[in-house]
GULUM-324519 format. One record per residue (C-alpha): residue in one letter; x, y, z. Coordinates in steps of 0.5 Angstrom, whole numbers, plus 500, padded with zeros to 3 digits. Each point is the difference from the previous one (the first is absolute). Layout:
<nodes>
NODE  code  east  north   up
NODE     A     X      Y    Z
...
</nodes>
This chain:
<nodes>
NODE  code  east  north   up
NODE     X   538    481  525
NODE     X   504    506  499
NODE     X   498    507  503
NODE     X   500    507  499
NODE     X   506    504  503
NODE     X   498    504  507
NODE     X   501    506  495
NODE     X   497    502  494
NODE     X   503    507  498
NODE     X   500    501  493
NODE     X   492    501  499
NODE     X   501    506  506
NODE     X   502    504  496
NODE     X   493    499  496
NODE     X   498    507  502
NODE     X   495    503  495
NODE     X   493    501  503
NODE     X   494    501  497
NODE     X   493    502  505
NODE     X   494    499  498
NODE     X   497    505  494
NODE     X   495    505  505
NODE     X   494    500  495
NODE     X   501    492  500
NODE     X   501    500  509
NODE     X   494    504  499
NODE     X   496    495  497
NODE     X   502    494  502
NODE     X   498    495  503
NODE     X   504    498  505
NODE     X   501    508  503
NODE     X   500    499  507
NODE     X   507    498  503
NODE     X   497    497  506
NODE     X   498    495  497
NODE     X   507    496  501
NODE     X   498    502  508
NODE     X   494    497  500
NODE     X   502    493  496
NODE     X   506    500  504
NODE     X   497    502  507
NODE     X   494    494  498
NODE     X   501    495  494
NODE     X   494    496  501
NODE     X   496    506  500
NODE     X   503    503  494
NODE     X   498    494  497
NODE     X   493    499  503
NODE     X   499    507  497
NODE     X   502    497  493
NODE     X   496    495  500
NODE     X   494    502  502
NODE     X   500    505  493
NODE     X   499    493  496
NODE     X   494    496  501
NODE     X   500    493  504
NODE     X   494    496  501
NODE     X   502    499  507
NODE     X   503    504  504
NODE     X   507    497  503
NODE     X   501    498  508
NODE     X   507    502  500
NODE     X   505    504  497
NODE     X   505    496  501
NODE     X   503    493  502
NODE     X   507    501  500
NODE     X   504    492  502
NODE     X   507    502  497
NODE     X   500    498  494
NODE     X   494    499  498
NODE     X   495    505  501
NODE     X   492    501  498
NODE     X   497    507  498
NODE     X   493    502  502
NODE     X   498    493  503
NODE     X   493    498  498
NODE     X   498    505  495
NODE     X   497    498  494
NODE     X   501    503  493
NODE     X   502    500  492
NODE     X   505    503  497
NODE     X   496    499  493
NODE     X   494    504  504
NODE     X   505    506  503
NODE     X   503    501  492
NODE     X   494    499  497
NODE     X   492    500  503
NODE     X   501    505  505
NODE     X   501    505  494
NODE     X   494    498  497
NODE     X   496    505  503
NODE     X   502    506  499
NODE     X   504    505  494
NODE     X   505    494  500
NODE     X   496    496  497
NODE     X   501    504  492
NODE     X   507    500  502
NODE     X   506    498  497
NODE     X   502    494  504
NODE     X   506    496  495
NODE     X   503    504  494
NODE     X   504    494  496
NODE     X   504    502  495
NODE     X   503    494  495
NODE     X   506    500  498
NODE     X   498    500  491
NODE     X   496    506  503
NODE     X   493    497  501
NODE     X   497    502  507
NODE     X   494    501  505
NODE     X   497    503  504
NODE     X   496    497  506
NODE     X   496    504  506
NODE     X   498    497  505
NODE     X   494    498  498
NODE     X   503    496  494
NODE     X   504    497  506
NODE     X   496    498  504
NODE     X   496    497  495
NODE     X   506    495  497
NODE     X   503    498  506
NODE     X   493    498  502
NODE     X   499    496  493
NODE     X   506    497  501
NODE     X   500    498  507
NODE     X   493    496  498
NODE     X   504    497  494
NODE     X   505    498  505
NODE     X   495    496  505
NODE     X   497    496  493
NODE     X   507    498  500
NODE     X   500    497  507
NODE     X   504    505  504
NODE     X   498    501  507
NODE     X   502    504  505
NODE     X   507    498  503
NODE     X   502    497  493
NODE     X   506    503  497
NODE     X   501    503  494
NODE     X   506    501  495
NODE     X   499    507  496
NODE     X   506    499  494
NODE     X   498    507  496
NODE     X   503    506  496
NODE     X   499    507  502
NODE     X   492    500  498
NODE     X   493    501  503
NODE     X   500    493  502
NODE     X   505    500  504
NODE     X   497    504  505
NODE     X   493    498  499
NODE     X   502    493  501
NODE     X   503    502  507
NODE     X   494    503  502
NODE     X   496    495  498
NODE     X   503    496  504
NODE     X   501    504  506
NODE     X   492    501  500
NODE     X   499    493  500
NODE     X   505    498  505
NODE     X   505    496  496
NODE     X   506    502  501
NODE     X   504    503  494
NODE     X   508    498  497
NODE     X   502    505  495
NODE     X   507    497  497
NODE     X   503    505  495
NODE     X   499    500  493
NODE     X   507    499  498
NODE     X   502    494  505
NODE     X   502    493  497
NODE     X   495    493  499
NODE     X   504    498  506
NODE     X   499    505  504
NODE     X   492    500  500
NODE     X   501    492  501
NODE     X   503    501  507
NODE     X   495    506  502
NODE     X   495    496  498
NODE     X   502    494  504
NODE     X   502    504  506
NODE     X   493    502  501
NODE     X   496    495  496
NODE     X   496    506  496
NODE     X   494    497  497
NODE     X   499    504  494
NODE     X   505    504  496
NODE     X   498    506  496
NODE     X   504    502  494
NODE     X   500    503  494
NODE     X   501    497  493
NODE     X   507    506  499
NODE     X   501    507  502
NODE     X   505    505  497
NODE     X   507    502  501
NODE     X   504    505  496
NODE     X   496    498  494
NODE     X   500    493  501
NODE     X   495    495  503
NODE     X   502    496  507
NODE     X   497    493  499
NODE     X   497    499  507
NODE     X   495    495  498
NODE     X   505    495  497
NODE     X   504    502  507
NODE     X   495    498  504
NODE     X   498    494  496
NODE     X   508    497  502
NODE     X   499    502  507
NODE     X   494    496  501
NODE     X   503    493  497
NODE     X   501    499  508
NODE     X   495    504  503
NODE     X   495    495  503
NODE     X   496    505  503
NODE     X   498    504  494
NODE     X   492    498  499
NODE     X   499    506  495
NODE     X   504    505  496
NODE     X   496    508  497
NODE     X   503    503  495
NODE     X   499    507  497
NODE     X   501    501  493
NODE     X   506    505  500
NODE     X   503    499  493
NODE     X   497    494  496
NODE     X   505    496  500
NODE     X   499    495  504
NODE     X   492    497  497
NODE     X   504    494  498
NODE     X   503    499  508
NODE     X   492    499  504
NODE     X   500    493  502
NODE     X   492    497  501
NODE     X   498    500  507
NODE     X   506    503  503
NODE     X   501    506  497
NODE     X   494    506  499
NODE     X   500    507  498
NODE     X   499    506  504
NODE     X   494    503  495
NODE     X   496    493  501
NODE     X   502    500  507
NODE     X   496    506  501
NODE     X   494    500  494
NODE     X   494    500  504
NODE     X   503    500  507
NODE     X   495    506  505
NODE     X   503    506  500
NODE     X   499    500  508
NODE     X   503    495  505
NODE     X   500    501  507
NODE     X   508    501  503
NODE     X   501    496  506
NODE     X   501    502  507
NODE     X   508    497  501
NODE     X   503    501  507
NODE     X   506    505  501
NODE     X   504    494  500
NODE     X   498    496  494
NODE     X   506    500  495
NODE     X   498    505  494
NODE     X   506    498  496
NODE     X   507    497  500
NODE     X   506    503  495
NODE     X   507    495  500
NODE     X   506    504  500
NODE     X   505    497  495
NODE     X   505    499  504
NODE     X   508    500  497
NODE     X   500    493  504
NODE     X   496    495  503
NODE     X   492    499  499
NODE     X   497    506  499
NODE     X   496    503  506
NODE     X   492    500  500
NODE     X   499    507  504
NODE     X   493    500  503
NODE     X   496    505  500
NODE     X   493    501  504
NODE     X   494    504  498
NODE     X   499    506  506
NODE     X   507    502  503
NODE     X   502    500  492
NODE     X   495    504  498
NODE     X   500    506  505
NODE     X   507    500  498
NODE     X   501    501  493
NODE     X   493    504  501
NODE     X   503    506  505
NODE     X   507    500  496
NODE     X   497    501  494
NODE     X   495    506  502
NODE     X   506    504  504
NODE     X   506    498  496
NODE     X   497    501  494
NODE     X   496    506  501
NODE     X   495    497  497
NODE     X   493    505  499
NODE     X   494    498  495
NODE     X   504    503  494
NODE     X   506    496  500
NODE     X   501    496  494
NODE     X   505    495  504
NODE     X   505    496  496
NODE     X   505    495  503
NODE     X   505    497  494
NODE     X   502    492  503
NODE     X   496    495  498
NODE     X   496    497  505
NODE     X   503    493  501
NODE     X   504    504  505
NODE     X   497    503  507
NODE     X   501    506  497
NODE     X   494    499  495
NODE     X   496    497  505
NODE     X   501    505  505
NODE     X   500    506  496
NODE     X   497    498  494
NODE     X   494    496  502
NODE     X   498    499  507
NODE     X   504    508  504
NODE     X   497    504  494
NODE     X   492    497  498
NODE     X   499    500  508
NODE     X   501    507  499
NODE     X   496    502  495
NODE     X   505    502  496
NODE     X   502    499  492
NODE     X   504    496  499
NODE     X   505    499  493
NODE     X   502    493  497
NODE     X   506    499  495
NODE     X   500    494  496
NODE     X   507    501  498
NODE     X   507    503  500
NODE     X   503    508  500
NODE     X   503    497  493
NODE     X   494    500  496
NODE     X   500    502  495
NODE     X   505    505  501
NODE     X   503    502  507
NODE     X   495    505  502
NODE     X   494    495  500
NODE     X   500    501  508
NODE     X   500    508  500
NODE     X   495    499  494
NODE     X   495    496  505
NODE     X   500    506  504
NODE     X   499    504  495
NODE     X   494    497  498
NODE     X   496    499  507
NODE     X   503    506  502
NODE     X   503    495  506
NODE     X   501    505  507
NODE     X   503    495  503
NODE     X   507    495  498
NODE     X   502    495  504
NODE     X   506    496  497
NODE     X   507    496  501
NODE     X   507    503  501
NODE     X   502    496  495
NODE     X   495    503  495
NODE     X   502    507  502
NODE     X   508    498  498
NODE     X   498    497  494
NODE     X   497    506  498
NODE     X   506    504  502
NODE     X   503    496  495
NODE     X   496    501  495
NODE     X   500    508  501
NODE     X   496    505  501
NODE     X   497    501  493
NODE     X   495    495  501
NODE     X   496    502  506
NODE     X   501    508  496
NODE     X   495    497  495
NODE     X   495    500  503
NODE     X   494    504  506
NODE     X   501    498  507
NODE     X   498    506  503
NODE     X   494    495  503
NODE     X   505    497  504
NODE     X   500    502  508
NODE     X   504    494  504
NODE     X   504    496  498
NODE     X   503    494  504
NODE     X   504    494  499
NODE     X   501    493  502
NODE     X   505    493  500
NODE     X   507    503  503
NODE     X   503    505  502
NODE     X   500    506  496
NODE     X   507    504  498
NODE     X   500    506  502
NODE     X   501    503  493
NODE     X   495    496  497
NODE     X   495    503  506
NODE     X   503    508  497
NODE     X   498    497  492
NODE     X   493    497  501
NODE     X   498    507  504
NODE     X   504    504  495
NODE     X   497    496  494
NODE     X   494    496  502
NODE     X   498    505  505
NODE     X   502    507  497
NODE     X   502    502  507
NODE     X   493    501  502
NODE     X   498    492  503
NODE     X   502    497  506
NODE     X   504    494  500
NODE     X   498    494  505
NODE     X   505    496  500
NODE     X   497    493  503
NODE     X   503    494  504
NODE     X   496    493  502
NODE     X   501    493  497
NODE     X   496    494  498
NODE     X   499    499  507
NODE     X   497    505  503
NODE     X   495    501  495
NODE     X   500    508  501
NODE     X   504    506  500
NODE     X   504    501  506
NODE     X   505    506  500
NODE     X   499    505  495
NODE     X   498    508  500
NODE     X   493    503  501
NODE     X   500    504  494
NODE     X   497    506  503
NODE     X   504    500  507
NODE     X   507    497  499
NODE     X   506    504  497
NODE     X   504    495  495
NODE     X   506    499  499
NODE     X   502    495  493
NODE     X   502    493  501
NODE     X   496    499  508
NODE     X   494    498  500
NODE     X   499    505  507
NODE     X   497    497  506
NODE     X   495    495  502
NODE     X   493    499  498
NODE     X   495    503  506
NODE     X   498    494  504
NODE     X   508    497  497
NODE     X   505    499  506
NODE     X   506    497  497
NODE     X   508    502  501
NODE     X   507    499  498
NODE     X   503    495  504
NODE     X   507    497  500
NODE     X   503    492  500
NODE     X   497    500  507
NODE     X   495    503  500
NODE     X   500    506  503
NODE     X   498    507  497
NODE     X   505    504  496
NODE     X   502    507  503
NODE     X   497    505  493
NODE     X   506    500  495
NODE     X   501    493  501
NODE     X   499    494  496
NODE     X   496    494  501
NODE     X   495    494  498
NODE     X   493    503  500
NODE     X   493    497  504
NODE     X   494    501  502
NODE     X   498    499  507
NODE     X   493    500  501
NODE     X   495    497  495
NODE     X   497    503  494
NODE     X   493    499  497
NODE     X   502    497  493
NODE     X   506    495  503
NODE     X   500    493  497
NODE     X   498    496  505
NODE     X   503    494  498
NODE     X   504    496  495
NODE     X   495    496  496
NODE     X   501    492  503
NODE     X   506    501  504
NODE     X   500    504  506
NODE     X   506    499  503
NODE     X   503    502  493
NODE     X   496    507  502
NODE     X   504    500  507
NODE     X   506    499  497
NODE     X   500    505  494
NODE     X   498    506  504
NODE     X   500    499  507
NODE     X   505    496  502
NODE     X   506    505  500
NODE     X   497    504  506
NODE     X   495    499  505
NODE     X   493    503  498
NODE     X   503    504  495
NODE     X   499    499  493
NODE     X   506    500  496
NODE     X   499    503  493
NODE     X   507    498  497
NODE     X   501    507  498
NODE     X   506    503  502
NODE     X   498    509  502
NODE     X   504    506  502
NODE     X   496    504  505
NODE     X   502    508  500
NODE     X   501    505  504
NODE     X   492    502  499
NODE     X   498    493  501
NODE     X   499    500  492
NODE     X   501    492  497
NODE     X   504    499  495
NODE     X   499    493  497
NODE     X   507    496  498
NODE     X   497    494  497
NODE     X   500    492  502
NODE     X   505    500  505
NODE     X   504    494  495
NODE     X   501    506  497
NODE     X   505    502  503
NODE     X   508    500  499
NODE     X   506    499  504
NODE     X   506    503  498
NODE     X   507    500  505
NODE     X   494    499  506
NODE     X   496    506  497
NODE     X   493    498  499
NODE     X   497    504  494
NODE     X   494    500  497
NODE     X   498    498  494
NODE     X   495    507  500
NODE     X   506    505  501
NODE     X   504    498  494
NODE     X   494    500  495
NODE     X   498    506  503
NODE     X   507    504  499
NODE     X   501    497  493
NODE     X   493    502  498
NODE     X   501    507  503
NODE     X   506    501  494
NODE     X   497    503  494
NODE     X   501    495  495
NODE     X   497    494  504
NODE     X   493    498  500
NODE     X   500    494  503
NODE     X   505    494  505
NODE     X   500    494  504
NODE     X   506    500  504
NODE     X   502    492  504
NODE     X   506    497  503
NODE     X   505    496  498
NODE     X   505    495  503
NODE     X   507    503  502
NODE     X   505    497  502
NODE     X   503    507  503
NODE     X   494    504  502
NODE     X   495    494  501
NODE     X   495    503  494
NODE     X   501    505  495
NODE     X   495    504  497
NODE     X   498    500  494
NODE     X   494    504  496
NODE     X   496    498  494
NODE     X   498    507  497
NODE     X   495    502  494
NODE     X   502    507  498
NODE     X   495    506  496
NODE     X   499    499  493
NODE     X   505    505  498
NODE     X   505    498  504
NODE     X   507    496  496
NODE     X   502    494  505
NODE     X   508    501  501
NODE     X   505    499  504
NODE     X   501    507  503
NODE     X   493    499  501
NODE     X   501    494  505
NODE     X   506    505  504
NODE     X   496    506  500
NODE     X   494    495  504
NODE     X   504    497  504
NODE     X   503    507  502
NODE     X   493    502  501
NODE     X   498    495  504
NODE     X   506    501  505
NODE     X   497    508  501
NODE     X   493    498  501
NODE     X   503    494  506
NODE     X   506    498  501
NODE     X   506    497  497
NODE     X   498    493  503
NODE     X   494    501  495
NODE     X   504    501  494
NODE     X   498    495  495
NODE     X   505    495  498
NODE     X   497    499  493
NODE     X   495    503  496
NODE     X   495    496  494
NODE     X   496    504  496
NODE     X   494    497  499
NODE     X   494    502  495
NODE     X   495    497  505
NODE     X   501    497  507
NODE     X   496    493  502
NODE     X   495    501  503
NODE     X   493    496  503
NODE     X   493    501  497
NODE     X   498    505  506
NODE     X   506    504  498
NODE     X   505    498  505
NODE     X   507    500  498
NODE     X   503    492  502
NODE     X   507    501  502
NODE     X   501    494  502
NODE     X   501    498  493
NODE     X   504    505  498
NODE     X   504    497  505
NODE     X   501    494  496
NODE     X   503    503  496
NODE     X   504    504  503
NODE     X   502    494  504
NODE     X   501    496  493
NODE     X   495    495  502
NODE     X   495    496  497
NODE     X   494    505  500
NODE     X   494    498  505
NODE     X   492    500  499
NODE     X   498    504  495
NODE     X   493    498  500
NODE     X   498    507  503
NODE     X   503    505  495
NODE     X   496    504  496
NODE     X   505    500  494
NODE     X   505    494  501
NODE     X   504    502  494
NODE     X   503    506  504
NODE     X   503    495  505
NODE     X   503    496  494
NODE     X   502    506  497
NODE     X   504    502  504
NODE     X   503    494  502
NODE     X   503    499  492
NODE     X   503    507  502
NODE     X   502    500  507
NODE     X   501    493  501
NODE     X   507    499  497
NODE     X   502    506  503
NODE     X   498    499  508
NODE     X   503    493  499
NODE     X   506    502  499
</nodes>
């Protein structure tokens, strides 16, 4: 595997800071510094702490059981992750609150206190035992962005049947193959959802999938768009209204141990089998509880709206299960930042008077690209925190979302964690830390990680590395779902008793953490080894650039050439002096080790469901080779179009 150089120096020179905004520190609600002190002085106490804010039908034994490297957060404590997000809420002036804001996207929307909440997660749960489910079953959830969603999760939760949310844009293939892994019971789908206007056929994707699924008894199916009446199969197929009607509208939630398994989520995977993360009930929801009240800053007013779908982590973490722990409002978005028009999203905050925004990087670029006319359009004065989430953020994209989202007043949390661990691990406390654009600051309170090199050993500050984590966390996967060894071998194989994220990291002179990107990002030019993170950073810094992946190709001389695919402001001409002038840009910003050897302009760049640009195939055709799976790609047409432009051009 390639690895980071020992040297990182062209973020170094990121050097704009920005301190908390006193008003906001003094409100805040992490305020006190000596929290890192404390949490670092006696984690387990930290956690304790956490945890006893929640409600437990009893209380854990032992904090932690920590056989390297599998670990056991509050051993023999009982609880419910329904109950903490839902009934413990009930009996006081929560109750009437907003619990769930939905917005569809042809502009149907509801709204869902706690009460409301309770009393359909309660109706379905019922509906799902009628079916057969029993604890421990397994359950697919294959849904669009619509109350639903979130109600079956917690249907499930409260039942003990652990839940498998698969992205409503994922192919009938990929639904078989997680199913099978996990030999799920029951599917819950929908007849469609919208996407740009157009319907997604998720119920004929799931009819497809389930032509090899044995162990599927029973498929609910919410009526989203009537266009699937025709589809329902007798005795298999039910829908979510007949499923519901009649059902009590209070079912007991069942006490589940710290350790039984609350959910499984499978990466897609680039190669190989996708990988069921297991997550478990008490670790898992400390976590995401205490990281969502202090990363977010939330109080009682807050109208919270984290934008990614929820069949990523993210929107389990910090849609779903962080922010109704909390007691918080919650938004929930059906659609895409494109329609209508693109000014959908800041449309959306508008509307719910939103106070907090939590969002991709590569949303941000987009909207960078865009201009910004659009988020002018509309009042977002509501808004107090911004955040954001999936890749490492350029620190010009950083300075745009401030200057333009934020209007210069709202803090940035820029925030690094994975499928994995289930929970934010480095990111700023809002009302504490001083933010510098494109480092996502330091490690969460009760978080140890740190930069290490090939061997290892911890870089010195102002080197780069392959970041870890040393110490176990509360929400970390426990397992790999059915395979064990495979668990060891991914992530813990690398270094003794360290977990290896896979990311490569830059550690500065204040201890700050720049992320790097996966460490197969990086690129090997004469025995420099760059970052991928670096040469997109110093693209997108010039004016005219919105967005850019940078990947190696062989060469014969230097070993890889770079080469960087670019997507340019709507106003900005492609041409060849352009070409020149970036990579001279470049060359300023790093070095000339880091000057592209060609540039591809690009109107959008192929990028997965999540967001995540996949390099691997712009590889491809920087290579001239047969482009590999495109099974993960929001928009394969990207990847094909660029192939017709560019493919004869790289072969040659």
């Amino acid at each position: 595997m390639a690895e980071v150089s020992s040297t990182i120096d062209a973020l170094l020179h990121e050097n704009r800071e920005f301190p908390p905004p006193p008003d906001f520190a003094r409100e805040a609600v992490a305020n006190d510094p000596g929290i890192y002190d404390r949490a670092a002085k006696d984690p387990e106490a930290f956690w304790a702490g956490m945890a006893k804010e929640l409600h437990w039908f009893k209380p854990w034994d032992k904090v932690l059981q920590w056989d390297p490297p599998f670990a056991q957060w509050f051993v023999g404590g009982k609880l419910n992750v329904s109950y903490n997000c839902l009934d413990r809420h009930l009996d006081g002036p929560r109750r009437n609150k907003a619990a769930l804001i939905w917005e569809g996207e042809p502009g149907d929307w509801k709204v869902y206190t706690y009460w409301d909440l309770h009393r359909e997660v309660c109706r379905f749960a019922n509906a799902l035992k009628s079916l057969g489910v029993e604890k421990g079953d397994r359950i697919t959830i294959y849904l669009p962005m619509i109350p639903e969603l979130p109600i079956a999760m917690l249907a499930c939760a409260r039942i003990g049947a652990p839940h498998s949310v698969i992205f409503g844009g994922f192919s009938a293939e990929s639904i078989r193959g997680r199913i099978n892994d996990c030999e799920s019971k029951l599917i819950i789908t929908a007849d469609g959802g919208y996407r740009r206007g157009n319907v997604v056929p998720l119920k004929r994707n799931v009819d497809e999938a389930l032509e090899e699924t044995p162990t599927i008894e029973k498929v609910v199916v919410v009526r989203r768009t009537g266009t699937a009446d025709d589809l329902m199969q007798s005795g298999r197929d039910i829908w979510w209204h007949d499923a519901v009607e009649g059902q009590s509208a209070k079912c007991d939630a069942e006490p589940m141990d710290s350790e039984d398994m609350l959910y499984l989520l499978y990466t897609s995977g680039t190669t190989g089998k996708p990988k069921g993360i297991v997550h478990t009930t008490g670790g898992y929801l400390v976590g995401v509880y205490t990281t969502s009240k202090y990363v977010f800053d939330l109080k009682e007013d807050d109208v919270y709206w984290c934008t990614a779908d929820i069949g990523w982590v993210t929107g389990h973490s910090y849609i779903v299960y962080g922010p109704l722990a909390n007691g918080a409002t919650s938004v929930m978005y059906e659609g895409t930042p494109d329609h209508p028009d693109r000014d959908r999203f800041w449309a959306v905050v508008e509307k719910y008077g939103c106070t907090i925004l939590y969002t991709a990087p590569t949303a941000i670029r987009t909207f960078m690209k865009w201009g910004e006319e659009y988020p002018e359009r509309r009042d977002l004065s509501t808004l107090r925190l911004l955040g954001t989430v999936g890749e490492p953020i350029n620190p010009e994209a950083w300075i745009w979302y401030w200057q333009n989202i934020g209007q210069g007043r709202c803090p940035v949390v820029d925030t690094w964690w994975q499928t994995e661990t289930g929970m934010i691990l480095v990111t700023p406390l809002p009302g504490l830390t001083t933010l510098k654009p494109g480092s996502a600051t330091k490690p969460f309170p009760g978080i140890t990680a740190d930069v290490v090199d090939e061997n290892g050993i911890p870089v010195a500050p102002g080197q780069g590395g392959l970041l870890v984590l040393t110490k176990p966390w509360p929400a970390m996967l426990r397992t790999i779902y059915g395979d064990p060894d495979r668990y060891i071998e991914q992530y813990w194989s690398r270094f003794p008793n360290l977990y290896f994220t896979g990311d490569g990291c830059k550690k500065d002179q204040d201890g700050y953490l720049w992320l790097l990107g996966r460490v197969d990002d990086v690129i090997n030019v004469a025995a420099h080894r760059i970052s991928t993170m670096e040469v997109e950073s110093a693209l997108v810094d010039h004016h005219a650039v919105v967005e850019a992946a940078s990947i190696g190709r062989s060469d014969d001389i230097k070993g890889q050439a770079v080469v960087a695919f670019v997507t340019l402001k709507d106003t900005v001409t492609p041409s060849d002096e352009l070409k020149v002038e970036l990579k001279k840009h470049v060359t300023q910003k790093i070095g000339a080790i880091a000057r592209p050897d060609d540039i591809f302009f690009t109107a959008e760049l192929p990028k997965t469901r999540s967001g995540k640009i996949m390099r691997r195939l712009l590889r491809d055709i920087a290579e001239g080779r047969a482009i590999g799976d495109t099974t993960t790609l929001a928009d394969s047409s990207v990847i094909q179009t660029l192939k017709e432009k560019y493919g004869e051009e790289t072969e040659g």
